[in-house]
N, C-alpha and C positions, 0 to 999 in steps of 0.2 A: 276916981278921976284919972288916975295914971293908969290904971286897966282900958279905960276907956279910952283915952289917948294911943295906947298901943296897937288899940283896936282899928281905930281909924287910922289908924299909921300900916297897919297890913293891908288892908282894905286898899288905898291908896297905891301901894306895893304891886300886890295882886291885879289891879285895871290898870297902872302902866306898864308891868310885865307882858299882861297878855296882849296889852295892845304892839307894845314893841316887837315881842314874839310873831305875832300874826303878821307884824308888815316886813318882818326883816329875817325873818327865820331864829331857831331859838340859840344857836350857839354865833349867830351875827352880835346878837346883843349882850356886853357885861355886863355881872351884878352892879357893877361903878353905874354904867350907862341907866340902868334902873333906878338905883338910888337918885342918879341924878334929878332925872326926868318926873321921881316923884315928888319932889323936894323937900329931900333928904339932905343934908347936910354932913352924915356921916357916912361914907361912902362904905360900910363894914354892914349894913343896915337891912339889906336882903338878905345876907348870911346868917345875923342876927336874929331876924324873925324865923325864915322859913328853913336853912342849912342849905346842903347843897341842893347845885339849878333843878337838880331831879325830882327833889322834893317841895321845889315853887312851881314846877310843872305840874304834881300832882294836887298839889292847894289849889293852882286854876283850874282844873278839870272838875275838883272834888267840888266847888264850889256852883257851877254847873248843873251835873251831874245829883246832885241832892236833889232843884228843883223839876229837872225831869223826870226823875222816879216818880214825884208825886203824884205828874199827871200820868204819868205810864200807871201807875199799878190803880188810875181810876178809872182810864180806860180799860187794864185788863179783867177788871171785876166788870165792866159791863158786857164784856162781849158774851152773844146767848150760843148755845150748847148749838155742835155743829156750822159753827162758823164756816165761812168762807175763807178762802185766802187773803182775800182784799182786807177783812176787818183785822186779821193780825199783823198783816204788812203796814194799816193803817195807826197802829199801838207800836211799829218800831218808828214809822216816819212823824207823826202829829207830833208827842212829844217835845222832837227837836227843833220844826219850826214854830211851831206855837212858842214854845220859851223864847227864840230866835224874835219873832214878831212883838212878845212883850218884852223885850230891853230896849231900851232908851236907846235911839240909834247917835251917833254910828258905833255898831255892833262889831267884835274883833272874834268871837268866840270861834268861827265857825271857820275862818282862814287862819286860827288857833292851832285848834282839830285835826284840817290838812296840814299844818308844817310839823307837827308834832307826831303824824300819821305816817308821813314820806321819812321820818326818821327813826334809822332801825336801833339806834340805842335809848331811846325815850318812846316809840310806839308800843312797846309793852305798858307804860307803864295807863294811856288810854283805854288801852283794852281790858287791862286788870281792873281799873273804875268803872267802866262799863259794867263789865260781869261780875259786879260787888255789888248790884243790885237785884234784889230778886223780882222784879216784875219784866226785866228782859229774860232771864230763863226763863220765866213762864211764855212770856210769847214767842219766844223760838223754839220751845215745847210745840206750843199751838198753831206756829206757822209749819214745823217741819211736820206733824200731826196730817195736815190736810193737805199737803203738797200730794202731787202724782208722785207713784213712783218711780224715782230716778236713781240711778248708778251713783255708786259714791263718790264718785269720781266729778260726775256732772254738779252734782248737789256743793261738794267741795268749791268747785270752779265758780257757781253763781254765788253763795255766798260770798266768795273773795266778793265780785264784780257788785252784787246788790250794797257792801260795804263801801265799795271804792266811786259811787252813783252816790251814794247819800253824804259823805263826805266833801266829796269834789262839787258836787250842784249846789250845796249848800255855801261852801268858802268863794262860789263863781259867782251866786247870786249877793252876796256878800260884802266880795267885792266891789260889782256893780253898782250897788247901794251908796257904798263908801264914796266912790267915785262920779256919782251922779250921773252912770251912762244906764241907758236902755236897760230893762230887763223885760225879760217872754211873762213874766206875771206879774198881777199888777201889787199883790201882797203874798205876805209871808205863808198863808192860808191857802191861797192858790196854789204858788208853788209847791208845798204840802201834796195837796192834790192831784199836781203831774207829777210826780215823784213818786207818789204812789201806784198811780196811772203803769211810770213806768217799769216799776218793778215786781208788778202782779204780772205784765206780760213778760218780763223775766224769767220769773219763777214756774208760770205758765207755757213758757214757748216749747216747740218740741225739741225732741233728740235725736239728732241727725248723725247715725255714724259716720265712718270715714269713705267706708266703698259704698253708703248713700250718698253721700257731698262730691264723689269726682266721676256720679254718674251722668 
């Protein structure tokens, strides 16, 4: 009973953190401020479970993060020999909004993501969750595999930017959601879809040196 109790007492923790995080950014919000909000009575109570903010950032990520691999490393068993660019680009994007579309909304994960992302003393510690799963090395194996060949320089450059597209469209559409305004798709699946859309032509566009671009 008391295991169990603790249990739902992190749990609790863990979905008002990340929701405080995602609307106010992660060092807006004190452990007190969480404690409070989760209704906690002992304001020591975030420390208690998880220790430092560093390591309740990586509980919310970690917790995430589990259920994307799943589907990632089932989509990466399907994809057939000689793929395309689109089906590996499609194993980094599905993933995240398919999870994204099956939480119960409103959804904090993904404007999480972004503030955790834009901060350079806690964005390590995303990227390390990330690439602690093995079914994203295999598909960036499988996408860098069938790309054209490009400069390392260039290849460097879109990577930043196809990161910085999946993140940022994801916490925009998100947002939207949250807020009840307009969004360009009409589900999580769609949006998937143009996201993918747009980072095959990404990955695809050409390479324009500098005395081709100021001729």
């Amino acid at each position: 009973m008391k295991t169990a109790r603790a249990d739902a007492t992190r749990e609790r923790i863990l979905t008002t953190a990340e929701r405080l995080f995602a609307e106010h950014g992660v060092y807006a919000v004190s452990n007190r401020q969480i404690s409070e909000a989760a209704g906690q009575g002992n304001n020591t109570a975030v420390g208690y479970h998880f220790g430092a903010k560093a390591d309740l950032v990586r509980a919310i990520a970690r917790r995430h993060t589990e259920e994307i691999e799943v589907t990632r490393t089932r989509m990466v068993a399907e994809v057939p020999a000689g793929a395309p660019v689109r089906a590996w680009v499609a194993c980094l994007v599905r993933p995240v909004t398919d999870h994204l579309g099956a939480l119960p909304g409103p959804t904090w994960f993904a404007r999480f993501g972004a503030q955790v992302m834009t901060d350079p003393a806690l964005r390590g510690i995303m990227v390390e969750e990330a690439l602690a799963v093995p079914s994203l090395h295999r598909t960036l194996r499988g996408l860098h595999g069938c790309l054209p060949a490009l400069p390392a320089d260039v290849r460097a450059e879109r990577a930043d930017m196809a990161r910085q597209l999946m993140v940022h469209t994801c916490a925009e559409r998100e947002r939207a959601l949250a807020e009840g305004t307009p969004t360009p798709r009409a589900d999580w699946h769609a949006a998937g879809t143009g996201l993918i859309d747009a980072l095959v032509g990404l990955w695809l566009a050409p390479v324009t040196t500098t005395d081709e671009g100021e001729r």
